[in-house]
SERO-4910 file (N, C-alpha, C, O; in steps of 0.05 Angstrom, whole numbers):
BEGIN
 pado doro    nc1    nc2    nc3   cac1   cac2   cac3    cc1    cc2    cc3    oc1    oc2    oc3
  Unk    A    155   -991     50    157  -1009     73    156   -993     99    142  -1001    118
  Unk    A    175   -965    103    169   -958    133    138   -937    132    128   -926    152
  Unk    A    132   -936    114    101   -919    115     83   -947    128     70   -944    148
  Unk    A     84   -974    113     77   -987    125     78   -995    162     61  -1000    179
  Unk    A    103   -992    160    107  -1003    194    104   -975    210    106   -976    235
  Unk    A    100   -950    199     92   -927    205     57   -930    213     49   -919    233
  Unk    A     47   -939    203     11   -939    201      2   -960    227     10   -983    232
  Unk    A    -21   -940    245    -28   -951    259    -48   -973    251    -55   -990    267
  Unk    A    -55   -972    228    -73  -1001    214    -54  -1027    223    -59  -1046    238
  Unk    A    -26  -1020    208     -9  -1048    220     -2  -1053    252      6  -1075    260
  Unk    A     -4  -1035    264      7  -1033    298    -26  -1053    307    -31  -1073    321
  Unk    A    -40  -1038    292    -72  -1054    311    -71  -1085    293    -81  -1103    306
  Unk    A    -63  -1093    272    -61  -1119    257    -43  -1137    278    -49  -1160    285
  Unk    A    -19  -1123    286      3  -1128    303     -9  -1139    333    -14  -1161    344
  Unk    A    -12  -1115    338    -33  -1120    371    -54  -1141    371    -57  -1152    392
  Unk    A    -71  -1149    349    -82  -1167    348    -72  -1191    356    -75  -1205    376
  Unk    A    -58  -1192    335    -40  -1218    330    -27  -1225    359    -31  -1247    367
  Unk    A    -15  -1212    370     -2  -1215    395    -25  -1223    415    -22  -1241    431
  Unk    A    -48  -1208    414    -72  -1217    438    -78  -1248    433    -78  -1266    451
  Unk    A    -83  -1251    405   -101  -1280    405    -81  -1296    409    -87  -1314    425
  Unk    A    -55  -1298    398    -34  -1316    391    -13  -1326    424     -4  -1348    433
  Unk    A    -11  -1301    433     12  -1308    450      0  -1316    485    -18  -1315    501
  Unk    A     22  -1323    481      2  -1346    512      8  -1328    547     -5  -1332    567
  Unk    A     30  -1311    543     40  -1290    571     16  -1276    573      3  -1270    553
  Unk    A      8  -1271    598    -16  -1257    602    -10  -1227    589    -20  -1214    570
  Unk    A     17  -1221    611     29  -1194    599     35  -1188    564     30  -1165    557
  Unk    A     43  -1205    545     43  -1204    528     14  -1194    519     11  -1170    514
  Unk    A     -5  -1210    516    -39  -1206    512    -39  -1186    520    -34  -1170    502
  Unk    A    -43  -1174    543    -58  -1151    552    -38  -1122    530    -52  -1105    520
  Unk    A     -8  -1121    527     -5  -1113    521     -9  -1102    492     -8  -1079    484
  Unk    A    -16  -1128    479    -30  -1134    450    -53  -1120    448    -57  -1102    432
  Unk    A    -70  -1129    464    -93  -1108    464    -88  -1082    469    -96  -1066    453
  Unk    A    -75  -1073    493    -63  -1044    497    -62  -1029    466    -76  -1008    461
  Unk    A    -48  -1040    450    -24  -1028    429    -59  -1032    405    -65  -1012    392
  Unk    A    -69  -1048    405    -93  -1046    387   -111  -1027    395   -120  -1011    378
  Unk    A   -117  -1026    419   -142  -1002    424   -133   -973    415   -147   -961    399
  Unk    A   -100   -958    427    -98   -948    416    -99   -945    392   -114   -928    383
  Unk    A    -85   -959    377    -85   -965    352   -110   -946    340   -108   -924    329
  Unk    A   -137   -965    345   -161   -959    339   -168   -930    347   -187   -921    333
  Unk    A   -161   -917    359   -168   -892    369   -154   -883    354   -166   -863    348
  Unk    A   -129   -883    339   -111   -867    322   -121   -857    294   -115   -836    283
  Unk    A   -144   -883    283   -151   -888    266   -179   -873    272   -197   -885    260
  Unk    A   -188   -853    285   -209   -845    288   -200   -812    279   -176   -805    279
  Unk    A   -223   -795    272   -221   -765    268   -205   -765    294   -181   -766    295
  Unk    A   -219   -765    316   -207   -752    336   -180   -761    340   -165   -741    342
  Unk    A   -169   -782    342   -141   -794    355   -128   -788    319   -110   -805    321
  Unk    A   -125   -779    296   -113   -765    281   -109   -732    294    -90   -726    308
  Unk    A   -127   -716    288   -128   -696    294   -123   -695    321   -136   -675    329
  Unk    A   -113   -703    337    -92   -703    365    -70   -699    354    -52   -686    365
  Unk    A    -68   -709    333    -36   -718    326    -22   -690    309     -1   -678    311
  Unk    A    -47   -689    291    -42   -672    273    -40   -641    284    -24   -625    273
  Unk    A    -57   -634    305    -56   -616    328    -21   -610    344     -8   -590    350
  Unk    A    -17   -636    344      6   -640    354     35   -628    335     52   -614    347
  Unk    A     37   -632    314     44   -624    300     49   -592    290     68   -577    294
  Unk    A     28   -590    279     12   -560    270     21   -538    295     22   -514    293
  Unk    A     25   -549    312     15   -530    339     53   -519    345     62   -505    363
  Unk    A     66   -531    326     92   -515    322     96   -494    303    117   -482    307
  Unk    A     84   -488    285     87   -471    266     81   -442    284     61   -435    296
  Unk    A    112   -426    280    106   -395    281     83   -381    275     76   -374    252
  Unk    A     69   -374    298     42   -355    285     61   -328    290     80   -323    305
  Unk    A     44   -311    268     59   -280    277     67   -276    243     65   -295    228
  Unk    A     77   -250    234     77   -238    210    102   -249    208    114   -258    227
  Unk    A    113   -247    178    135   -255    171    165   -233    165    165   -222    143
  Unk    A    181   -230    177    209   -214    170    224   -220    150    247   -213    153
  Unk    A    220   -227    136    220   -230    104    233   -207    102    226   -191    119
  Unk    A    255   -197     83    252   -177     60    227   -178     35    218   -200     30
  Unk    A    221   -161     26    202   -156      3    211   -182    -23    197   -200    -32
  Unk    A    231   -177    -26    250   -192    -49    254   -221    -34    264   -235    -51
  Unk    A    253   -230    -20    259   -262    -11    248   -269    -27    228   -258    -37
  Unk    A    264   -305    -39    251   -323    -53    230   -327    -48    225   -321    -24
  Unk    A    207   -339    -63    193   -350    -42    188   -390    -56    180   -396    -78
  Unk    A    192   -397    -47    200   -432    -55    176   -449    -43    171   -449    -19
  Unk    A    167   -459    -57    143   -478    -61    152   -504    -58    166   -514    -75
  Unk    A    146   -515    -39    144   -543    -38    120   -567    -44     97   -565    -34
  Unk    A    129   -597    -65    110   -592    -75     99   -613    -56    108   -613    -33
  Unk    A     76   -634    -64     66   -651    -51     57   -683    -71     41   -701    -66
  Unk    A     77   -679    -92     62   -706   -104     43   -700   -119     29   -680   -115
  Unk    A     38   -718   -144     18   -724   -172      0   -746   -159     12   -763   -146
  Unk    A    -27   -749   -160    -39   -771   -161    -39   -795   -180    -43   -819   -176
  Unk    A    -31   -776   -210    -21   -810   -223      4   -800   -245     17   -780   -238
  Unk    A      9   -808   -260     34   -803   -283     16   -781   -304     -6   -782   -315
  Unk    A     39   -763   -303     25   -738   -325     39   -744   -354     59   -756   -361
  Unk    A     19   -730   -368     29   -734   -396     50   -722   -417     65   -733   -434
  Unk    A     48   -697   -410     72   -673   -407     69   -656   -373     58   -656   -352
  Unk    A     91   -642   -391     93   -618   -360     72   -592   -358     73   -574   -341
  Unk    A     51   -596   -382     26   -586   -384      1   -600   -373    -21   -591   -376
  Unk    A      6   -621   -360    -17   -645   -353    -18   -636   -318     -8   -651   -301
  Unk    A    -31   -609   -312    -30   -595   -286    -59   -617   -272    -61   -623   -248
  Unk    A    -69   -623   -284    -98   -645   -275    -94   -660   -254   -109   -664   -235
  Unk    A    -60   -675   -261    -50   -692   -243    -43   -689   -213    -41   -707   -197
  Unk    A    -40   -664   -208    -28   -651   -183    -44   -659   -157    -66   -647   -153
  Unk    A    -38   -670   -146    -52   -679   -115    -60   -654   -106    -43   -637   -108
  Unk    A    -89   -643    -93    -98   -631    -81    -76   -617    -65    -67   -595    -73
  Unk    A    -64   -629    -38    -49   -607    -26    -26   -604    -48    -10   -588    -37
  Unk    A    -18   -609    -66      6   -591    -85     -7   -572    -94      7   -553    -89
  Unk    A    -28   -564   -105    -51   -549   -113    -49   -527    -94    -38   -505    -98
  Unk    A    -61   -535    -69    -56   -521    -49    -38   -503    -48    -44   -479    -48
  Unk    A    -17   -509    -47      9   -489    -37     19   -486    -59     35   -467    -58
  Unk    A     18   -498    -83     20   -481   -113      8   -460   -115     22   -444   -128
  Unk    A    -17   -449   -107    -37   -429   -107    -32   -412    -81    -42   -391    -76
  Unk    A    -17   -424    -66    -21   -403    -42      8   -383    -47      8   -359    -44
  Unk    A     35   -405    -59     55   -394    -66     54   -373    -90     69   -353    -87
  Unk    A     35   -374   -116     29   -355   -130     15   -327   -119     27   -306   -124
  Unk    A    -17   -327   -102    -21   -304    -82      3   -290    -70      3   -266    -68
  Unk    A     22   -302    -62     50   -291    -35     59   -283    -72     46   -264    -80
  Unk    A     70   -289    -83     85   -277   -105     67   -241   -117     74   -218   -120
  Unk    A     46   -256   -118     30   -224   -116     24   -202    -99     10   -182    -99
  Unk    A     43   -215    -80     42   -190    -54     72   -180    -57     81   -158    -51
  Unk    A     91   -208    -70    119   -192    -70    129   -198    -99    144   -217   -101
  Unk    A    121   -181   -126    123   -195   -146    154   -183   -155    159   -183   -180
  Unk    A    169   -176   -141    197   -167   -149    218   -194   -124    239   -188   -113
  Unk    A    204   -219   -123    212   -235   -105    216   -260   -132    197   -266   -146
  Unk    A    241   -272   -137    242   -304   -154    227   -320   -142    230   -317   -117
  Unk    A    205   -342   -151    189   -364   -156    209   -386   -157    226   -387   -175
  Unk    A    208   -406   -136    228   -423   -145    200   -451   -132    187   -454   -111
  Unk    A    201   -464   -157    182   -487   -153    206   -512   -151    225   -507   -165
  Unk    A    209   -537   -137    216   -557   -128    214   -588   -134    193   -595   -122
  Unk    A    220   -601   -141    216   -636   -136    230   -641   -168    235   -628   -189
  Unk    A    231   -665   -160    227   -684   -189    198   -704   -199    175   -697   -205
  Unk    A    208   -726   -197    180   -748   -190    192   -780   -198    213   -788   -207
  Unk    A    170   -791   -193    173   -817   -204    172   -819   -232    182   -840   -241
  Unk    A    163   -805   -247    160   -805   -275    176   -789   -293    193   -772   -286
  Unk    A    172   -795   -314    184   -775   -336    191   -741   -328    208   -723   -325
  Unk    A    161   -749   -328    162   -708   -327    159   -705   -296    142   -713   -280
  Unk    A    188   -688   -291    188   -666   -264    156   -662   -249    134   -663   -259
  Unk    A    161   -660   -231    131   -643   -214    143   -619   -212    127   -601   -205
  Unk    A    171   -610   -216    175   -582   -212    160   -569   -241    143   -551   -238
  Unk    A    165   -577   -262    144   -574   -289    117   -563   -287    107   -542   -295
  Unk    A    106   -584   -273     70   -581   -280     74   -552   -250     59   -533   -253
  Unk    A     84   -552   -235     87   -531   -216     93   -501   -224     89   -480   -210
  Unk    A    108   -503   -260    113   -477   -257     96   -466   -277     90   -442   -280
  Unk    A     84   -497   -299     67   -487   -312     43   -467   -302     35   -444   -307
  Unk    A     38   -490   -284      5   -471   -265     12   -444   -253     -5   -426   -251
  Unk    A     40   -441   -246     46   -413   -233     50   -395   -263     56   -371   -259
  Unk    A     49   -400   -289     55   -385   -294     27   -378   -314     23   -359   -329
  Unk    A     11   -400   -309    -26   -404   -314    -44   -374   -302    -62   -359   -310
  Unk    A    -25   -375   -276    -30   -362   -248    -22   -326   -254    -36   -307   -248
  Unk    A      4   -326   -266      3   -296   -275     37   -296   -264     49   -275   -265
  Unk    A     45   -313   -257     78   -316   -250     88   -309   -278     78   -322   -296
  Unk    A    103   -293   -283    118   -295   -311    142   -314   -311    154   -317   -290
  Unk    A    150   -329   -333    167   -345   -335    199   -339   -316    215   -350   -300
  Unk    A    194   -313   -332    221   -308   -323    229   -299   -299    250   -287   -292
  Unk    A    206   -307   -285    207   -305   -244    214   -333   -234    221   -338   -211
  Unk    A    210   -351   -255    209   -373   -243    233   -393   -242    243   -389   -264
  Unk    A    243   -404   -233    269   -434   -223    257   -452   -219    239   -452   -202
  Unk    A    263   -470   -233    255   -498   -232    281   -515   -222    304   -513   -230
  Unk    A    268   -537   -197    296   -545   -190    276   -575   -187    254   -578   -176
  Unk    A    294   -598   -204    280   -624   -221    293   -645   -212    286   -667   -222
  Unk    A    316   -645   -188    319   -659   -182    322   -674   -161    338   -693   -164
  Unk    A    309   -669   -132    309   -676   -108    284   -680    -99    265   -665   -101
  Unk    A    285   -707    -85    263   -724    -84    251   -732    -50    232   -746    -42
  Unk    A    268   -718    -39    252   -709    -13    257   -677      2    274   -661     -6
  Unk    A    243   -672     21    250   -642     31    278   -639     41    289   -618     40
  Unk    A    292   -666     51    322   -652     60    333   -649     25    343   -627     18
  Unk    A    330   -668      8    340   -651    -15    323   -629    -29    339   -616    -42
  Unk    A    307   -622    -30    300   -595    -33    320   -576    -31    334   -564    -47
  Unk    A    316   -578      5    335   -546     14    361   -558      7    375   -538      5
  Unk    A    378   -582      3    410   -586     -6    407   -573    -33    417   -550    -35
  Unk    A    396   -583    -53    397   -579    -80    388   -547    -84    400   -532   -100
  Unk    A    364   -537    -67    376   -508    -69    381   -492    -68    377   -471    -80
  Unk    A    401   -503    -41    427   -484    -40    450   -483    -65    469   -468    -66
  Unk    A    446   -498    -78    473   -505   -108    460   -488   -112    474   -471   -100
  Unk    A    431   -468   -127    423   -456   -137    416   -422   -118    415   -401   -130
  Unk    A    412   -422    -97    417   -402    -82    437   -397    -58    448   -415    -44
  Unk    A    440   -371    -54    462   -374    -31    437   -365    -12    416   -352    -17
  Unk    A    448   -380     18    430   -374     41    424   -342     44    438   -322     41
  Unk    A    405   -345     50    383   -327     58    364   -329     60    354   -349     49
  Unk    A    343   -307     76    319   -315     78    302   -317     59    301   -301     41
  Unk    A    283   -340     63    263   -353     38    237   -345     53    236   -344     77
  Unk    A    217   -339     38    197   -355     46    176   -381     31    162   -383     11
  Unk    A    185   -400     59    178   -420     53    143   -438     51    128   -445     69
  Unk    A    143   -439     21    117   -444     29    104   -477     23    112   -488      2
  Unk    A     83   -492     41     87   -517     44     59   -509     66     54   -488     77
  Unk    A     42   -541     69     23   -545     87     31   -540    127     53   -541    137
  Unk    A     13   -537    136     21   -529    164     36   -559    174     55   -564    188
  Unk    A     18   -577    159     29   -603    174     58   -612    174     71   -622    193
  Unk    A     70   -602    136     96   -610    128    120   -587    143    145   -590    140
  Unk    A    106   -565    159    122   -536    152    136   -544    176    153   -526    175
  Unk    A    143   -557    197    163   -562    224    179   -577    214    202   -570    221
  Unk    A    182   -599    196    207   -610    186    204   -609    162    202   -631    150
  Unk    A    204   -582    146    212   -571    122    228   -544    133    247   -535    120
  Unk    A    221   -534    156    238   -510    165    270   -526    176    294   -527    170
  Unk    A    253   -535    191    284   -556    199    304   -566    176    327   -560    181
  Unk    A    301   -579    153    318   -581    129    324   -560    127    346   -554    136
  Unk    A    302   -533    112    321   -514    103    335   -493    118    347   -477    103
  Unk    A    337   -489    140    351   -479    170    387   -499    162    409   -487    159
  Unk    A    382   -530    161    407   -545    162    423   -530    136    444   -517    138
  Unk    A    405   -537    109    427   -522     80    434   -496     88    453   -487     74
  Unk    A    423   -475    113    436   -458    113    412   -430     98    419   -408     89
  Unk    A    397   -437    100    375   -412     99    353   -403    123    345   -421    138
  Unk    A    347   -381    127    321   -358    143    295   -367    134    279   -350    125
  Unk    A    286   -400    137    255   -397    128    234   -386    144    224   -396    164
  Unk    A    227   -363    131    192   -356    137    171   -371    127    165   -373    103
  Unk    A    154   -387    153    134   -405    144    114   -388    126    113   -365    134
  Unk    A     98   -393    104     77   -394     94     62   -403     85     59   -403     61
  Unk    A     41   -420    106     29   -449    100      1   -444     83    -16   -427     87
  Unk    A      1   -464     64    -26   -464     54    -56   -475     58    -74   -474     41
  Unk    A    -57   -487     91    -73   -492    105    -75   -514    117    -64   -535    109
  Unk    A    -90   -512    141    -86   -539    159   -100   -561    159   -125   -559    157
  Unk    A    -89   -588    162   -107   -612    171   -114   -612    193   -106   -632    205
  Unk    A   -126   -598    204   -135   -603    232   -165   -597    231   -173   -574    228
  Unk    A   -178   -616    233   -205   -607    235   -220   -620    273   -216   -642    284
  Unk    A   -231   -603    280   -238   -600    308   -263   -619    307   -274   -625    285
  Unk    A   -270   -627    330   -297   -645    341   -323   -630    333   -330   -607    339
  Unk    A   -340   -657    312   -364   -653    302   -387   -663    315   -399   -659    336
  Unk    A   -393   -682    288   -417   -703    301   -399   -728    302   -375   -733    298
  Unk    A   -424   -741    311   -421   -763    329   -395   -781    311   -379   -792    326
  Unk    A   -392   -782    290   -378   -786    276   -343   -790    277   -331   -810    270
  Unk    A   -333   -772    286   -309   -761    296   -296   -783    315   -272   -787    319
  Unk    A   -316   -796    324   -310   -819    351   -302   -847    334   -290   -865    345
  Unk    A   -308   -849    308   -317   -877    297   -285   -876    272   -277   -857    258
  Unk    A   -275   -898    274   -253   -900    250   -260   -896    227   -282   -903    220
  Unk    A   -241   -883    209   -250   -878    178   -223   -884    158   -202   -874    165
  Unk    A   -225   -895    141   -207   -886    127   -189   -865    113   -169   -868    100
  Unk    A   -206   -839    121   -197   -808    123   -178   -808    145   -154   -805    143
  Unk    A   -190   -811    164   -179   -816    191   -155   -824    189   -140   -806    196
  Unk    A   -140   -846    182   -118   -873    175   -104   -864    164    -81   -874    168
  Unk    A   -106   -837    144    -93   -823    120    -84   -799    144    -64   -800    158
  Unk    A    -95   -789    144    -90   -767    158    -69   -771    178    -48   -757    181
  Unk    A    -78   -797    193    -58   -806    226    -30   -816    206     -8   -809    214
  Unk    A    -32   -830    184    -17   -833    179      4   -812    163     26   -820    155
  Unk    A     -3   -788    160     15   -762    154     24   -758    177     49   -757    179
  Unk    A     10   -754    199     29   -740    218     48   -754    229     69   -744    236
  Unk    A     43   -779    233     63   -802    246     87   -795    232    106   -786    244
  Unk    A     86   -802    199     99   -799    184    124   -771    188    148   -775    192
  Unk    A    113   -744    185    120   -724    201    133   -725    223    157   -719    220
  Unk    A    125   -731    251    136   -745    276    159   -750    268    176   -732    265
  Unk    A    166   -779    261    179   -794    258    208   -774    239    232   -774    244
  Unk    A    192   -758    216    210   -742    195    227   -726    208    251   -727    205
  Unk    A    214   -709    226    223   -686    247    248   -691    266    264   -675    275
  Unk    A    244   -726    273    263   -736    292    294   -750    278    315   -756    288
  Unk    A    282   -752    249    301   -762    236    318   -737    221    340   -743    212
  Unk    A    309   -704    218    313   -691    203    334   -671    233    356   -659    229
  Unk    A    325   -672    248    337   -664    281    367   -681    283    384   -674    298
  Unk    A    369   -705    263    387   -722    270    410   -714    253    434   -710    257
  Unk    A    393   -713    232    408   -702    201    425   -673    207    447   -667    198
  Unk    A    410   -657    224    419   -628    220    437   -626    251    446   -605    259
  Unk    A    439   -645    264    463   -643    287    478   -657    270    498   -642    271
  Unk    A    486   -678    251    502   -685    239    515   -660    220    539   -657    222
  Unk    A    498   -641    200    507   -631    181    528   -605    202    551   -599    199
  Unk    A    511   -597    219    532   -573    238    560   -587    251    581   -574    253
  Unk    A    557   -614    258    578   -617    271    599   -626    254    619   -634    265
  Unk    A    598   -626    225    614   -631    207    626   -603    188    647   -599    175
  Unk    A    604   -588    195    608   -555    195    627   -551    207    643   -535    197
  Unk    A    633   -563    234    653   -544    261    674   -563    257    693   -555    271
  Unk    A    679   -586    243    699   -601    247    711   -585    217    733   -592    208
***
């Protein structure tokens, strides 16, 4: 429901509705206001503003890491229900992503623990099919932590801290997710070094870029989503400190 009232598809359904229906001039005009944007949100370009917007927080610059930091994978979701915790097929593209980017970083620090993340809606864990592939990948088992039961990024970094004591991680996750995935694991009380596995931001093409897509809708609708996460996760972590100091 709030991914819904999150999506500029419904804000321009909204704005519609308010232009044709309501009789205040100001009301109308504003209806339309809230739809045009809308429509521009839903374009390459008015996504990738957003997504720009976002992205454009992530630490550039090398990482201060120790050699040995965890390095913790965050995942991103199955596209449908797997069959076991060997059914790696299922893995949504960006989990893929930063599953593979987190295995490379393990090969640059292979005396560093593998700790893969999530549960799911289903039976079988996504931390599962995550450690299978890492260990597909050349991860040996016995690098790896599986943590199966936290079902968004502020539980991630709560749940594992029960399993690590703070220190620095490096954290690895999309450029888009990595500003309020640092922010959670900063609150449990860890040093995350970003290490993202690549960006949604793609820059002005053809003529194309101007015109709404349903790429477009997906996309606007991650970062909003994000936005919105960042402001709620800012809220979360002045709460968790000031219960710290009390």
């Amino acid at each position: 429901m709030t991914d819904l009232l999150l999506s500029p598809l419904s804000w321009l359904l909204l704005g519609g509705l308010a232009a044709f229906l309501l009789r205040r001039r100001g009301a109308r005009v504003a209806g339309v206001a809230i739809a045009l944007c809308s429509t521009v949100l839903m374009t390459p370009l008015g996504a990738n503003v957003l997504v720009r917007l976002v992205e454009s927080r992530v630490p550039v610059g090398p990482c201060n890491a120790p050699p040995d930091a965890p390095i913790v994978v965050l995942g991103a979701g199955v596209d449908h229900q797997p069959r076991d915790g060997k059914d790696i097929g299922v893995l949504s593209s960006a989990s893929l992503r930063r599953l593979v980017a987190g295995v490379q970083l393990w090969h640059q620090h292979p005396q560093a623990r593998f700790f893969v993340l999530g549960a799911s809606p289903f039976e079988v864990p996504e931390s599962d099919l995550y450690a299978d592939l890492a260990e597909r990948l050349g991860v040996p088992a016995a690098s790896i932590t599986r943590e199966s039961t936290s079902t968004t990024t502020w539980e991630n970094a709560q749940h594992l801290a029960a399993l690590l004591p703070p220190r620095p991680i490096r954290l690895v996750t999309s450029a888009l997710h990595a500003p309020r995935a640092a922010l959670a694991f900063r609150a449990a009380g860890f040093q995350p070094c970003l290490a993202t596995s690549g960006s949604d931001y793609l820059g002005p093409g053809e003529a194309g870029y101007f015109v709404p897509r349903t790429s477009a809708l997906r996309k606007a609708d991650a970062a909003i989503h994000e936005i919105v996460g960042d402001i709620v996760y800012r809220w979360r972590a002045r709460g968790a400190m000031s219960g710290a100091e009390g």
